[in-house]
C-alpha positions, 0 to 999 in steps of 0.5 A, a space after each residue: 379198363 376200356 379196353 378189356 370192355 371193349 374186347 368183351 363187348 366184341 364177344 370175348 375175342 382176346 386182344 393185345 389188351 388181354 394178360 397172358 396166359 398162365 400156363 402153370 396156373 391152368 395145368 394146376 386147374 387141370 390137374 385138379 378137374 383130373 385128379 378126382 377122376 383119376 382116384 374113383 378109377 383107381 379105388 374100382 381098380 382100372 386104371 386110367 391110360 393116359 396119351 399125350 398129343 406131341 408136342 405140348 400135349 405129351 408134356 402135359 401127360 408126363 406131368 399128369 401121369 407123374 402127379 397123378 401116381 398113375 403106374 403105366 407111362 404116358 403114352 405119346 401119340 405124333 399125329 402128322 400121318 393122321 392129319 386130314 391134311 397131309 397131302 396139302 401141308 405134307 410131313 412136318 420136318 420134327 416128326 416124332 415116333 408114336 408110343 403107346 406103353 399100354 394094351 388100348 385094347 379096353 383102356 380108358 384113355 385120356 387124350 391129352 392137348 395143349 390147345 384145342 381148337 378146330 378139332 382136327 388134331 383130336 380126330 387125327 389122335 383118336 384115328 391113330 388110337 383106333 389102329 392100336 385097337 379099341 379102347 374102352 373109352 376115350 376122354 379128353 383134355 386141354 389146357 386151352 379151349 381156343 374155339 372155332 371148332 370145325 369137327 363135333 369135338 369137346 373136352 371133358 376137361 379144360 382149364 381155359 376157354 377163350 375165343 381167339 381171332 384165327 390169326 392168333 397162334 397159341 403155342 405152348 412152350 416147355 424151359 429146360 426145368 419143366 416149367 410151362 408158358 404161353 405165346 401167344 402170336 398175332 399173325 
């Protein structure tokens, strides 16, 4: 108990004292925050597109579309090319093919991540988007907001906000049965 104090007293910066994060529970929360959404566009009749980020991120939009009835597959979006710092880091070994199964051409697009934190991911996923053309309206969503914004980007919807140390890495992980858990990495 002194210890989860002393973790708030030091501005709700997570420590080793901090319980894990509950991956399922938080998509469960998202989900929900979604779903009212989702239905109003659906009963006006447009539709809502939905963009995964790779790799997390386009686990969670599989798993909305699906729970969300929505007709038109998840759209998947590997921003490694995007990145503003590709000519630092350089291409990353698991690059993977963007999908994208729907006209963005006025789509309202829900761009999903799994954690968001400095915002650069986010400006590199809405870049990619643009050379697919001109969507209508782009919103996002995050299973956890870690803070530590570096761009002017926030989530439209988020399960979880927490303030994380920059050492600490947060990783999403996917079991074979679909199942969704944290890791959470002290550097």
């Amino acid at each position: 108990m002194r210890a989860n104090r002393a973790a708030s007293a030091q501005g709700n910066m997570m420590t080793a004292f901090t319980p894990l994060l509950d991956a399922e529970a938080l998509y469960q929360s998202l989900l929900n925050q979604i779903r009212p959404y989702a239905q109003a566009r659906a009963a006006a009749g447009q539709a809502l597109a939905v963009v995964g980020i790779y790799s997390g991120g386009a686990w969670i939009a599989a798993r909305l579309v699906a729970d969300l009835g929505l007709e038109a597959a998840a759209g998947l979006i590997d921003v490694s090319f995007y990145r503003d710092d590709y000519a630092a880091k350089g291409l990353h070994a698991a690059v993977k093919p963007s999908q994208i199964p729907f006209d963005v051409n006025g789509a309202e697009i829900l761009l999903v991540d799994d954690v968001l934190y400095t915002g650069r991911t986010t400006r590199a996923a809405i870049n990619e988007l643009f050379d697919y053309g001109r969507p209508a309206r782009i919103l996002l969503a995050a299973l956890v907001d870690r803070g530590g914004r570096e761009l002017p980007v926030a989530a439209d919807f988020v399960a979880h906000i927490a303030n994380f140390e920059p050492a600490v890495s947060i990783n999403l992980q996917r079991a074979e049965d679909g199942t969704l858990s944290f890791s959470i990495d002290h550097a």
